[in-house]
N, C-alpha and C positions, 0 to 999 in steps of 0.2 A: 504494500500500500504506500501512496505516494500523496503525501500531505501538502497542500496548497495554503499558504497562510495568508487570510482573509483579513488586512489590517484597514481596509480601505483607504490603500496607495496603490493597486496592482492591475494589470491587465489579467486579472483573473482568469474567464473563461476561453481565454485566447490558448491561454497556458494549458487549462486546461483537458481543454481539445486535442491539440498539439502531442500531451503525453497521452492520454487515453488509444492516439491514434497507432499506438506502437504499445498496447495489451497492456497499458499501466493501471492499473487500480489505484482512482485517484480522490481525495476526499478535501475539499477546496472548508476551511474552520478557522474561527478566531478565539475554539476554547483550546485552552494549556493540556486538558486531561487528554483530547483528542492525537496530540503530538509522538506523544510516549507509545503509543500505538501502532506508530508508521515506523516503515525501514527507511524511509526517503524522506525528504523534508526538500521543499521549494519557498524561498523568503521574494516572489514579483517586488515591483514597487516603480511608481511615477509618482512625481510630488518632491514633497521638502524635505528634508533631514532631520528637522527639529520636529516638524509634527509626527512621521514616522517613529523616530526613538517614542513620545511623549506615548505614542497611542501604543506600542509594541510593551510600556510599560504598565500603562494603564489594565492593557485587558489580563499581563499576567501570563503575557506569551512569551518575551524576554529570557525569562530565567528557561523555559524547556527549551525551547531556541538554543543556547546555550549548552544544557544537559544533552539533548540531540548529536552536537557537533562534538561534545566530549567524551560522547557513547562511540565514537567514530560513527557515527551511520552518516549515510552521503548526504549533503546538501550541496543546494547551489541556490543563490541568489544572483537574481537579474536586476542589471542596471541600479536602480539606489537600493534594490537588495542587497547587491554587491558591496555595493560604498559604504552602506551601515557596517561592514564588519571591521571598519578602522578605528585607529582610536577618535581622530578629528574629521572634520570637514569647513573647508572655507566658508559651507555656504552657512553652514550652522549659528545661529545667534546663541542659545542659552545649550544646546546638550551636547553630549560627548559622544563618539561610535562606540561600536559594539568591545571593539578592542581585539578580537577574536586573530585580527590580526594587524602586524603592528605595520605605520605609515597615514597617510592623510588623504585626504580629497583635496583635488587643488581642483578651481576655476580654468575653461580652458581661457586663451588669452585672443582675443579677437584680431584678424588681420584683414588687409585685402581679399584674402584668396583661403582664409579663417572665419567666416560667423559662427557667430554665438546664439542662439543653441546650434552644435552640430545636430542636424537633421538630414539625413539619407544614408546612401548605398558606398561604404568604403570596404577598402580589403583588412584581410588578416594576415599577419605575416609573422609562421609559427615558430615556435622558439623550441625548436625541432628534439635538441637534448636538456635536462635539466637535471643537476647534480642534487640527490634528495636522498638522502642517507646512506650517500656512498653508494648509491644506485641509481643507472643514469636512465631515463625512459620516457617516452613523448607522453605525454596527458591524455588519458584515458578519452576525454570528450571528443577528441580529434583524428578519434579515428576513424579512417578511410574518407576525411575530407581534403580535399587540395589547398596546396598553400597558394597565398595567393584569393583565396574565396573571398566573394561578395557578402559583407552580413549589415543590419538595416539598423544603424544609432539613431536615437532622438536624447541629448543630454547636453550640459553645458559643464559640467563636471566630472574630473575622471579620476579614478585611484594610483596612489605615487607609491607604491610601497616601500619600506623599507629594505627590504631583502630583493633583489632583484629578482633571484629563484625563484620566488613564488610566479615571474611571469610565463604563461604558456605561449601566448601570443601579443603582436603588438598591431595596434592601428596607426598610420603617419594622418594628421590632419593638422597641420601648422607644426607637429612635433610628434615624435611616437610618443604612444602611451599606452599602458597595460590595458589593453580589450578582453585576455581573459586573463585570470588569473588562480592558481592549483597549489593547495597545499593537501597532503592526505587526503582524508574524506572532503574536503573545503573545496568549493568550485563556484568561480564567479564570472560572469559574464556582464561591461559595460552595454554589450549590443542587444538588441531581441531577438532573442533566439525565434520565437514563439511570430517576428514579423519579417524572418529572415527566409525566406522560401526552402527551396530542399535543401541547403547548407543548415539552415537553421534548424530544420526537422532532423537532418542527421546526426545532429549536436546534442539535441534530445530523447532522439535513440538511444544515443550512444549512452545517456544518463538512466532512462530505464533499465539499460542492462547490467547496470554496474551490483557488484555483488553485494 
């Protein structure tokens, strides 16, 4: 079973679909008891930073959120699902991220040939080996996608990590910047998956299957 967490920031049933359309048992909830439940856990999100943390606390979904990713069981948040799991965010006025993993949200920087929000169709361009316990091996999500693929960003914010390692893949739009990013069980994506055509669905596949 594949949990969908309903905090109202999320392209929900988009998400929804998308997994269901590759045999996932999916249960789209914004109760905490519900969490504990599922082997998979998905954090969507459009919107702010501040009101996401505010409401992820509020309802008590936070702390399993948390218990989840320390069970090792898979997650993956998209776009400011993703970016809640830092410690900061530029765009943040009063809360802190999730911390889960360490680095920040920076604003992107607007240019001639740069707006702000990025909105549309850029590449990924994958960061093929990645040294992770003394074991080197591509990112599970990426498999049998081409380098190089088309996937579909709407954001003005994107994650700087700390550790470079944790990137799978990078996007150039005025400057490269982590579009996915892989720790253990921990899998985030700036792009939508869920509005990225068959790249995006095979991204998602590839997240149902994981063990």
């Amino acid at each position: 079973m594949i949990a969908i967490i309903d905090y109202g920031m999320g392209n929900i049933h988009s998400v929804k679909k998308a997994l269901e359309r590759f045999g996932a048992d999916t249960l789209v909830t914004n109760k905490p008891a519900d969490i504990g439940k599922c082997h998979k856990l998905v954090l969507p999100g459009v919107g702010a930073f501040d009101d996401a943390v505010r409401e992820l606390k509020r309802t008590g979904l936070l702390d399993e959120l948390k218990n989840h990713i320390k069970n090792k069981k898979p997650f993956l948040g998209v776009c400011l699902g993703m970016q809640l799991l830092f410690e900061s965010s530029q765009e943040a006025k009063k809360e802190k991220g999730l911390a889960i993993l360490k680095g920040r949200v920076v604003k992107i920087k607007a240019t001639k040939s740069a707006k702000v929000p990025h909105m549309g169709w850029n590449q990924l361009k994958q960061v093929t080996t990645s040294q992770r316990h003394n074991v080197i091996s591509p990112c599970p999500l990426l498999k049998n996608v081409p380098d190089n693929s088309y996937v579909y960003f709407c954001h003005s914010y994107y994650p700087e990590p700390a550790d470079n390692s944790l990137i799978a893949a990078t996007t150039n739009y005025g400057l490269d910047f982590a579009a996915i990013v892989w720790q253990d069980n921990i899998y985030g994506m700036q792009f939508h998956p869920e509005k990225s055509q068959g790249i995006g669905l095979k991204m998602l596949e590839n997240f149902v299957g994981l063990c």
